[in-house]
C-alpha positions in Angstrom: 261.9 75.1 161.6 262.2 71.8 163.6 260.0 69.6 164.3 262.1 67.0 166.0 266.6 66.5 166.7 266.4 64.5 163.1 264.0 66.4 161.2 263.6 70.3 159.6 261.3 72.2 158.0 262.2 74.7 155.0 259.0 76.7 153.3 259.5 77.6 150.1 258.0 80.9 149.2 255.4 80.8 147.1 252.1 81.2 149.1 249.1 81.0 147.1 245.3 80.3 148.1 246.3 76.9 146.9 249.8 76.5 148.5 248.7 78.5 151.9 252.1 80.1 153.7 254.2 77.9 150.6 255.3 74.3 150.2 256.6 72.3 152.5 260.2 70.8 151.9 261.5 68.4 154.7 264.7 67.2 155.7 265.1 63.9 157.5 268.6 62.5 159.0 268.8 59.1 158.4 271.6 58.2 159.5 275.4 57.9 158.5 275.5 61.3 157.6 273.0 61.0 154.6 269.5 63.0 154.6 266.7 62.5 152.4 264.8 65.8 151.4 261.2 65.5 150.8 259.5 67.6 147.9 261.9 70.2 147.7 259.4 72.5 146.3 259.4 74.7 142.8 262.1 75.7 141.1 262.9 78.7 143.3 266.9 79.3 143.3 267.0 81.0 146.5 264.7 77.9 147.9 267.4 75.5 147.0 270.1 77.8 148.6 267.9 77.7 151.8 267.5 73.9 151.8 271.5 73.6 151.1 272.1 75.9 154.1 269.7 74.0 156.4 271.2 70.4 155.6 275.1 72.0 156.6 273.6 73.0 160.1 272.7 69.4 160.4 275.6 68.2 159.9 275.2 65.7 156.9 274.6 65.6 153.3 271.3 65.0 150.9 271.9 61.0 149.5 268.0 61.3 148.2 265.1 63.6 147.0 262.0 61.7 147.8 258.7 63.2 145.8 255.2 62.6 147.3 254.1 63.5 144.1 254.6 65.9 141.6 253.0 69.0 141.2 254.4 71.7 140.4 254.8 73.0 143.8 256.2 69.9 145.3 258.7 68.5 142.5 260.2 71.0 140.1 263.3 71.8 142.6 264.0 68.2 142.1 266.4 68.8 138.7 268.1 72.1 141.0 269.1 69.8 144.1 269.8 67.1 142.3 272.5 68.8 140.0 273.9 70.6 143.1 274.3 67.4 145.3 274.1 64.5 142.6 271.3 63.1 145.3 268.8 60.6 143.0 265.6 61.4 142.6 263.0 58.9 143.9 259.4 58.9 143.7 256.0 56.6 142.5 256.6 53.8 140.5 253.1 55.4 139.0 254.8 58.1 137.7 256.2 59.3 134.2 257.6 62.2 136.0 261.8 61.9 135.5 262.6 59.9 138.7 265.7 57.4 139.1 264.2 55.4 141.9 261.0 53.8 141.1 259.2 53.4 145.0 256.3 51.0 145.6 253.9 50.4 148.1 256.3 48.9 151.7 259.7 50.0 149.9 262.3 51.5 152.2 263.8 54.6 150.8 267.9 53.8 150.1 269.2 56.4 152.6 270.8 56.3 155.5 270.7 53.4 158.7 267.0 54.9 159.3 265.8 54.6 156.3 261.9 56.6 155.6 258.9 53.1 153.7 257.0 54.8 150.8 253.2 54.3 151.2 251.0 54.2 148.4 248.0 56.6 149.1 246.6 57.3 145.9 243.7 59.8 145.9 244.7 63.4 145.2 246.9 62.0 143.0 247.2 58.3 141.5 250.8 58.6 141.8 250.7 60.0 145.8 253.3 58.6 148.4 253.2 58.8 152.3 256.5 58.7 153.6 256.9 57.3 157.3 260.0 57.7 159.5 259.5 54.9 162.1 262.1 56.2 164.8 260.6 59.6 165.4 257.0 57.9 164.3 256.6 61.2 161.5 254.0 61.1 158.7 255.0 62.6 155.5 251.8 63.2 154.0 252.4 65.2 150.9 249.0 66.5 150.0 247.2 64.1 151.7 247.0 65.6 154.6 248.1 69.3 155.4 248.8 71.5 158.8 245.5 73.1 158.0 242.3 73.1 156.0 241.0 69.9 153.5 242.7 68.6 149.8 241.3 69.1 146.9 240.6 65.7 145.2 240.2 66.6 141.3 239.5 64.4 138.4 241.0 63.5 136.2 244.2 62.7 137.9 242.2 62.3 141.2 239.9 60.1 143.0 237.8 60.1 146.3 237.1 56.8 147.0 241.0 55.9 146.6 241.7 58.9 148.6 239.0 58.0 151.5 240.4 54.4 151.4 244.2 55.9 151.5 243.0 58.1 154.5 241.5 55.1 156.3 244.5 53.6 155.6 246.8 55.9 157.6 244.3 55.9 160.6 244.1 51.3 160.7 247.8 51.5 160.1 249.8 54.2 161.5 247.8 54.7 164.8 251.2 55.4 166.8 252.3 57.9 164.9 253.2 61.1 166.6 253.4 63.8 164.3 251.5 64.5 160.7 254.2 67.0 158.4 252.0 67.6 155.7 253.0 69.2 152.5 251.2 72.8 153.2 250.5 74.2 156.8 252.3 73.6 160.3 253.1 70.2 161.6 250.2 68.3 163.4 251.0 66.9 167.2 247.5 64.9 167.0 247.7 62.7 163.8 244.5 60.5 165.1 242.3 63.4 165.5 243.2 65.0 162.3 242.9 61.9 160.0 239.5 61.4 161.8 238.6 65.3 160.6 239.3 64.5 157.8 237.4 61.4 157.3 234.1 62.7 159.0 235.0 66.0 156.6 234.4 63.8 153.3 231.2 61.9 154.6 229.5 65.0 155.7 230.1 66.4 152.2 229.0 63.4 150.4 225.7 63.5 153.1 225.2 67.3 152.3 225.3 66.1 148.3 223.3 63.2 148.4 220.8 65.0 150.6 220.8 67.9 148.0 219.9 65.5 145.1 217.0 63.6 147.0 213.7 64.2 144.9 215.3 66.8 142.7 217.7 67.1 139.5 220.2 69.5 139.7 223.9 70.4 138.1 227.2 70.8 139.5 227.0 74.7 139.5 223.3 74.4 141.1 224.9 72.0 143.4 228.0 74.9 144.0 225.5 77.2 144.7 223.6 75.4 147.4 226.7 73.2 149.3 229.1 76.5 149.0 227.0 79.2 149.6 229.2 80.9 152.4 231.8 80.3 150.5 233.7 83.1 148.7 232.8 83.0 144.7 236.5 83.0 143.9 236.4 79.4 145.5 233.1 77.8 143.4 235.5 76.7 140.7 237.3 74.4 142.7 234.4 73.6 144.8 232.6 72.6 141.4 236.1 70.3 140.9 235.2 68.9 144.5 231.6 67.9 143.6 232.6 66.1 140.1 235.0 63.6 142.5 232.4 63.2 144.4 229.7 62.4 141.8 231.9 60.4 139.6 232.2 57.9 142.8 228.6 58.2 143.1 227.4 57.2 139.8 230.0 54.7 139.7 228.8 52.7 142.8 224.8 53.5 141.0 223.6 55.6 144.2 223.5 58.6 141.5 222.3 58.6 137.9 223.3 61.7 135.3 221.9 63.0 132.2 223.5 65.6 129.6 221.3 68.5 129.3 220.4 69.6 124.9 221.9 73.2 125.6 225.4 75.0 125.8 226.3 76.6 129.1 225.8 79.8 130.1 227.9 82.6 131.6 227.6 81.8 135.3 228.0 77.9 134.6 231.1 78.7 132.3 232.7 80.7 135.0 232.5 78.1 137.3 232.7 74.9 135.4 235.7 76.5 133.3 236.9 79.5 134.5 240.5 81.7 133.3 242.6 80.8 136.3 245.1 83.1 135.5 242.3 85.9 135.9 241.6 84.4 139.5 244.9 83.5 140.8 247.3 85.5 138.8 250.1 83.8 136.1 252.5 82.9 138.9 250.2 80.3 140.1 247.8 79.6 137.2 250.0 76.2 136.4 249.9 74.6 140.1 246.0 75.7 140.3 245.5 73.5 137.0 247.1 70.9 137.5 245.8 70.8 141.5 242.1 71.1 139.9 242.2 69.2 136.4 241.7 71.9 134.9 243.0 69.5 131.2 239.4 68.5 131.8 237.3 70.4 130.2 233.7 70.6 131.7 231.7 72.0 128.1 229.4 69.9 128.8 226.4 70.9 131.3 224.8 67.1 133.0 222.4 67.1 135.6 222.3 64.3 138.2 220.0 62.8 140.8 219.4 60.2 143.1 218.6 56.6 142.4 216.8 54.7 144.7 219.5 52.5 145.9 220.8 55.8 147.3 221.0 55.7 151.3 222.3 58.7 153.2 225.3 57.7 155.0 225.5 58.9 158.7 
């Protein structure tokens, strides 16, 4: 696909409930005949061979891999491209993930006459980059923000308020942006509207949560239960994820208080607190679900939470 004369579009194949129609690699001229590709996805041979094939219509050659972060649906291609163009690998300055180019918050990406500035937007993950391209006024926004539905933001490895701030961020900052090429979905034509979604998206939640902790106890699978009800079952896992962002920011700002509860889960709270993801999703996909929900965090233990009195509900 693409989205403008200087920049394509090449989905990898693997759809998922968590990837929607695939990943999202992107491939920006800079310049001089040097391109920088942008998450070039899993490590999906035939991917690679499509990303090669895309860059020789354009007329120029890969001088970087840039990594918005690195999930396993955004960064394992990186080693593939790298040993067929000898492009370096760039990404957080955050990250242990094998990188050559550490990138910090207002660094411009070493590519090209048009070079892409890296934009620290931790929240999904801590190590999460933003990539703008100021000529055609493009947000690369990784999982930030995608073409269509809402992130998941999971501890450990995730935050809300950082991710709130980051999307705040984008809106004060990059108001004259023109396009939003997130890393799952289609490109989005009205970036202001859809960082305001998102933003009103998050406080709503947080209002539905406090609202459902006002005069009464309850845990996160209660809380699954009553926020999620219309949603499908199969989802409540990563809804329960959802929730413990949420809380954590809660009790950490003393508008919610927690307690752990003398007795072992049972069945229902096990399946949602700690499910088998490869009975849900399937093998293919159980290691991108994991690592997308912190799943290394165990939840054995059931807490219930409620309300202090310095809680107000946000409008």
């Amino acid at each position: 696909m693409v989205i403008t004369g200087r920049i394509s579009l090449v989905r990898a194949p693997n759809p998922s409930a968590m990837t929607l129609s695939g990943t999202n690699t992107y491939i920006v001229d800079c310049g001089a005949g040097e391109a920088v590709c942008i998450d070039p996805g899993p490590a999906i041979e035939r991917h690679v061979e499509a990303i090669l094939a895309r860059v020789k219509t354009m007329h120029c050659r890969i001088a970087l891999i840039a990594l918005t972060h690195t999930h396993p649906d955004h960064a394992p291609a990186a080693a593939l491209l790298k040993a067929r163009t000898g492009a370096p690998v760039a990404a957080s300055a955050r990250t242990e993930y094998p990188h050559d180019i550490a990138l910090r918050d207002g660094d411009e990406l070493p590519a090209g006459e048009k070079p892409l500035v890296a934009i620290e937007t931790p929240g999904h993950t801590f190590d999460h980059l933003v990539f703008y391209d100021r000529p055609d006024k493009a947000l690369f926004t990784g999982d930030t923000v995608l073409g269509e539905g809402f992130v998941v933001i999971a501890p450990p490895n995730g935050a809300m308020r950082p991710y709130v701030n980051s999307l705040q961020r984008l809106l004060d900052q990059f108001a004259d942006a023109r396009v939003i090429c997130g890393g799952h979905g289609e490109p989005v034509n009205e970036p202001r509207a859809k960082l305001q979604e998102y933003l009103d998206h998050r406080r709503s939640r947080e209002r539905e949560l406090l609202a459902a902790l006002q005069g009464e106890e309850r845990t996160i699978p209660q809380l699954v239960e009553a926020i999620y009800a219309q949603t499908p079952r199969a989802l409540w896992p990563a809804a329960a994820r959802q929730m413990l962002a949420y809380l954590i920011a809660l009790e950490n700002e003393g508008r919610v208080r927690s307690r752990e509860l003398p007795r072992a889960l049972d069945s229902s709270e096990h399946a949602i607190l700690n499910p088998e993801w490869e009975s849900i999703v399937g093998p293919e996909h159980a290691r991108t679900v994991e690592e997308e929900l912190g799943a290394m965090l165990r939840l054995d233990v059931l807490r219930a939470y409620s309300a202090t009195e310095r809680t107000i509900l946000p409008n």
